[in-house]
N, C-alpha and C positions, 0 to 999 in steps of 0.2 A: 504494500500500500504506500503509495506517495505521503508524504512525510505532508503537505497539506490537508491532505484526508483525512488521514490520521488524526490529526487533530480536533478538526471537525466531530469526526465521529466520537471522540470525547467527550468533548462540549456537547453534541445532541445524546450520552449516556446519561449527561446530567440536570437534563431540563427537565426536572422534578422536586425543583426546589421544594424543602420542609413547608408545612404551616408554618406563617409568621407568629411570633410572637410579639408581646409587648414586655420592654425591660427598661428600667432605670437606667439613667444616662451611664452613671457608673461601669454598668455590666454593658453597656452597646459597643466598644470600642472594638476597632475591628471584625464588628460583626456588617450585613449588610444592609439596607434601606429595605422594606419591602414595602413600602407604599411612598407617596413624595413624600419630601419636610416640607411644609408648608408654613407660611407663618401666623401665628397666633395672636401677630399682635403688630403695631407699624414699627419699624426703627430707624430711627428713635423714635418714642411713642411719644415724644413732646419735642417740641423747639429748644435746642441746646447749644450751650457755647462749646464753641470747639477751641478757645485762648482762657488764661485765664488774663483779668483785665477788668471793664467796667461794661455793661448793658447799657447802650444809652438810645434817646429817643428824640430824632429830627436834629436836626443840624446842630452843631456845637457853636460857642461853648458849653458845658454844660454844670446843673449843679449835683455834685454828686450827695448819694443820702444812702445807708444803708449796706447790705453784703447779704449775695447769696453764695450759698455752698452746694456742693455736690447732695443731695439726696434729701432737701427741704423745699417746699412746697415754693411756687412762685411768687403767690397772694392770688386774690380774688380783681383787687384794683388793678385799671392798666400805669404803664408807666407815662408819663407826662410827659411832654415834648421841652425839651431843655434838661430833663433832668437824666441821672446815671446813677446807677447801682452797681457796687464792685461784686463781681461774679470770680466763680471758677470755673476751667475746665470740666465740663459733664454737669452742669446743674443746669437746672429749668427756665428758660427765658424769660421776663417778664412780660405780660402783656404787655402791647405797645412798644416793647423794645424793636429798633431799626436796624438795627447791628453792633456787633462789640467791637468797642477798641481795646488792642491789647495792651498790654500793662508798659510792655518798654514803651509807647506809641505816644500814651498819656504824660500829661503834662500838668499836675497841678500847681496853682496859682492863683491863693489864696483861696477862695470860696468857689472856686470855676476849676474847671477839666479841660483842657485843649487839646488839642489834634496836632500829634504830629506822625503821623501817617504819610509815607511817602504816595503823592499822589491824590491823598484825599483819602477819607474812608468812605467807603462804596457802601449805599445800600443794601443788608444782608450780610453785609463781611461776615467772615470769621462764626458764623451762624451755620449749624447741624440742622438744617428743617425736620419738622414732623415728616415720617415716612418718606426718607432719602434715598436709604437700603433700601427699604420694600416697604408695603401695605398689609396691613390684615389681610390673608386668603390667598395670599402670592405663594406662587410653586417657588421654592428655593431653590431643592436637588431635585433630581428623577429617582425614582425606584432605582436598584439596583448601586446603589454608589456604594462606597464602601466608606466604614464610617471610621472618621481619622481625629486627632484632636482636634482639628478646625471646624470640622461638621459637631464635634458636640459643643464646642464653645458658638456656633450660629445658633442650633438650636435651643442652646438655654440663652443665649438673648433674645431669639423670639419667644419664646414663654413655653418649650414645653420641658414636661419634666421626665417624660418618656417616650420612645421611643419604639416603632414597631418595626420587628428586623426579621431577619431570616436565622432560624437553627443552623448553628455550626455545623457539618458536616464531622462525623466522629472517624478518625483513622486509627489503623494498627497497624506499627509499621514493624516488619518482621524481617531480618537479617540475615541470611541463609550463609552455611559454610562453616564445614569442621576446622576450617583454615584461621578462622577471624579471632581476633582478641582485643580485648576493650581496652587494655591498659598495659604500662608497663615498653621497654624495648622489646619488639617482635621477638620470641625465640626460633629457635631454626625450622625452616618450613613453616612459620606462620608468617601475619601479616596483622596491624592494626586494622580495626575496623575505623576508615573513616567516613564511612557512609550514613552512620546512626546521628553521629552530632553535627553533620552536614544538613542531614534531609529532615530530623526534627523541627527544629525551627522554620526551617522553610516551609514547608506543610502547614506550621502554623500561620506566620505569616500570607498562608493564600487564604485563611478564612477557617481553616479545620482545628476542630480539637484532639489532639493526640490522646488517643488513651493511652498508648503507651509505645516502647520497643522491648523487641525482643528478641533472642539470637535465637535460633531455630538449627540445628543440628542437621548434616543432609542424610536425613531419613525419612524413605517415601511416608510411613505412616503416621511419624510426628509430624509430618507438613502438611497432610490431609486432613490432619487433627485441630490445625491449628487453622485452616480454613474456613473446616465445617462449622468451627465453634468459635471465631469470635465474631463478639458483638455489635463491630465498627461496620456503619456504613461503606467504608472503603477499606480493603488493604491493599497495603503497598509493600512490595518486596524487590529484595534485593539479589540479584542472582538466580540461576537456577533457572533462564529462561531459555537458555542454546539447550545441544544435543548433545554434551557429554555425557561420561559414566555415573555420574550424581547428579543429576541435571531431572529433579522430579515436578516441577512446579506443573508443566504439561498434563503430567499423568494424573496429578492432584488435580487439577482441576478438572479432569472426566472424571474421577473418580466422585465429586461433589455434582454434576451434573452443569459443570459452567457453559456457557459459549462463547464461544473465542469471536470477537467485536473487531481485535486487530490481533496478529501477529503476524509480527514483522512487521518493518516498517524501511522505505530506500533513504535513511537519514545514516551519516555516520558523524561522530560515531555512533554506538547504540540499536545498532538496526535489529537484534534482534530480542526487542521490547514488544508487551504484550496487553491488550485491555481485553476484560473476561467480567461476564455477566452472571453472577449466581441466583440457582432459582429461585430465591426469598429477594431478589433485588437487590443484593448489594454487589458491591465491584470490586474485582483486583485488578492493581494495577502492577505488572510485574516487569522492576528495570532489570538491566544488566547488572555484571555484578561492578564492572572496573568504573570507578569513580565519575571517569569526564563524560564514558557512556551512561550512565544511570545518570547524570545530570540531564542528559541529551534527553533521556526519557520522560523524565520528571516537567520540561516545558514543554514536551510533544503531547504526554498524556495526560500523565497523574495535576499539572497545576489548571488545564482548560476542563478536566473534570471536576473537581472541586470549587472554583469559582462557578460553575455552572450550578452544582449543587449547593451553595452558598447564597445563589440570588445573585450571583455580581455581573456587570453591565459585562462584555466583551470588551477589551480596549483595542481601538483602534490601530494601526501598525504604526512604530518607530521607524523611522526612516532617515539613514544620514548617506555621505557622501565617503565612498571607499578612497581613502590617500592614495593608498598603494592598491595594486592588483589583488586578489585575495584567489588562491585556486582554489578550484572545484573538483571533484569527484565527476567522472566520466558520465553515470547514469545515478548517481544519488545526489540529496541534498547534504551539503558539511553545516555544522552548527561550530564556528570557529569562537572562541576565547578572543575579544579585542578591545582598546580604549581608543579614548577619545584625542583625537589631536586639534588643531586650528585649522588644519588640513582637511578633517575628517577623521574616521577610523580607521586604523591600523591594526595588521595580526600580530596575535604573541607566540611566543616559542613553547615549548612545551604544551601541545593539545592533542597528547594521544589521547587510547582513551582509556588509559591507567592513572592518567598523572591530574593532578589539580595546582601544581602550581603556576599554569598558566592564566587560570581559572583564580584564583587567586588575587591576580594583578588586573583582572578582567573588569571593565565596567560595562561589560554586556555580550552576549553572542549574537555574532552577524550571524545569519541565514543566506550560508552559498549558495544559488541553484546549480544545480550540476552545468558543468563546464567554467563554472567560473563568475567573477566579478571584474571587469577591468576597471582602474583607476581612474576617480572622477565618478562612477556608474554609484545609483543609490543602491544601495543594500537596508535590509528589514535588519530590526536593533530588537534581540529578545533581552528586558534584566537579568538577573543572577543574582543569588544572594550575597 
């Protein structure tokens, strides 16, 4: 399957997003939008100074009387035309007031306030109007956004205190291979596992909750076991998806009754990654075992599936300009490790697909179509964690 298909078919495994719920802003972070944010209320929801300074009203000079602060009522009475009220930043404008002059601007002299504003003070200066941002009933976000610190600091300025989002998607991420060791310098014939504290958080970060990881031993019926029987919407494994002498992931999943959605895929590295459907609906997604390849897999499959399952919008492609040539793969797609220059982006060394330290220095993977990129030509920009 073409490494765009593939993806595709992904993202349409997961358009089944959960019932939305509703949760305190507290617990939304990260999670997704399932309905617009709308606003609750105008902002600002009164006339505010945006200096701090004096409110004054109709033409100077004027006489000042008074001080308002942040978070006290304006009064009922308007303000008088000559007269000024020392204001702060974010407090309620008086009736009647015409615009603030700011504090360095003003000029007192004796019982009067002068202007020295270069140019004059204009009508409105320095004035936040009622409903600048938005109106009561205005769409903010769309469905689908993902919710970040700046979405919950919009939405507790327009007034709400909760929020309706989409259920995280719940993963088990399962680490396959008698070889792997969590800690410590490799002993002979092993190898660290760097896949578990690579792909954790990034899972997270696409919107899922990890229940957990696990090293899985290669044996057909502890793998079969551990398919049948956990509780996550998705797994995701690592290794175990070619056709070596311990290579059971295949066989487990006829053994649980799956359907193979993808396997295989013409991307390298990674190409022989896998997406599978089990018959209570949940999914495995199963990468390669060597690092840069299970990266390759993890934005081919397992992150356009779980945004999908998350509620999240699709984003639209990154596109920058190749400095340099970048080669291609004869009939497959390369997924290259590259940063950014003033040029454009450039490839890094080390992208097999054992190694991460190319990946590493990476602020993103170009997407080569087979045959190539030549220099100047845009190429598609996927993140990285």
């Amino acid at each position: 399957m073409t490494w765009e298909r593939a993806r595709e078919a992904a993202r349409r495994a997961g358009r089944r997003p959960a019932e939305p719920l509703r949760v305190d802003l507290a617990d939304a972070l990260d999670r997704t939008l399932a309905e617009p944010l709308t606003a609750l209320t105008d902002l600002p929801a009164f006339d505010t100074s945006a200096m701090d300074g004096w409110a004054v009203a109709g033409p100077g000079p004027w006489r000042p009387a008074g001080r308002l602060l942040a978070g006290e009522p304006a009064g009922a009475g308007p303000l008088p035309d000559g007269a000024a009220v020392e204001i702060a930043t974010g407090a309620q404008l008086p009736p009647g007031a015409t615009a603030v002059l700011r504090r360095e601007h003003g000029r007192p002299d004796g019982a009067l306030l002068h202007d020295r504003t270069p140019g004059g003070l204009a009508p409105g200066q320095d004035v936040r109007p009622r409903g600048q941002e938005c109106h009561r009933g205005d769409r903010l976000l769309p469905a689908g956004t993902r919710v970040g610190p700046s979405v919950l600091g919009l939405a507790a300025a327009c007034g709400h205190d909760r929020l309706a989002v989409h259920r995280r998607p719940t993963v088990d991420l399962l680490v396959l291979g008698d070889e792997l060791q969590e800690s410590g310098l490799p002993r002979p014939g092993m190898v660290r596992d760097a896949l578990g504290p690579l792909l954790q958080p990034w899972l997270c970060a696409a919107g899922a909750e990890v229940l957990g990881r696990r090293s899985v031993r290669d044996d057909f019926d502890l793998l079969r076991d551990a398919v049948r029987h956990s509780p996550a919407d998705v797994l995701v494994t690592t290794g175990g998806t070619a056709a070596g002498p311990v290579d059971f992931l295949h066989r487990a999943l006829g053994a649980a009754g799956a359907r193979l959605l993808v396997d295989g895929v013409a991307v390298r590295p990674g190409h022989p990654m896998l997406l599978a459907e089990l018959p209570d609906g949940r999914h495995l997604v199963g990468l390669p075992g060597n690092p840069l390849a299970a990266v390759a897999g993890t934005v081919t499959l397992a992150l356009p599936l779980l945004h999908a399952l998350a509620g999240r919008a699709a984003a639209g492609p990154c596109v920058a300009p190749a400095a340099e040539a970048l080669a291609g793969h004869p009939q497959d797609t390369r997924l290259v490790p590259v940063r950014r220059t003033v040029r454009g982006v450039v490839g890094l060394a080390f992208d097999g697909p054992a190694m991460l330290r190319g990946l590493a220095l990476a602020e993103a993977l170009a997407v080569v179509p087979p045959g190539g990129v030549p220099a100047g030509a845009p190429v598609e920009l996927l993140p990285v964690p």
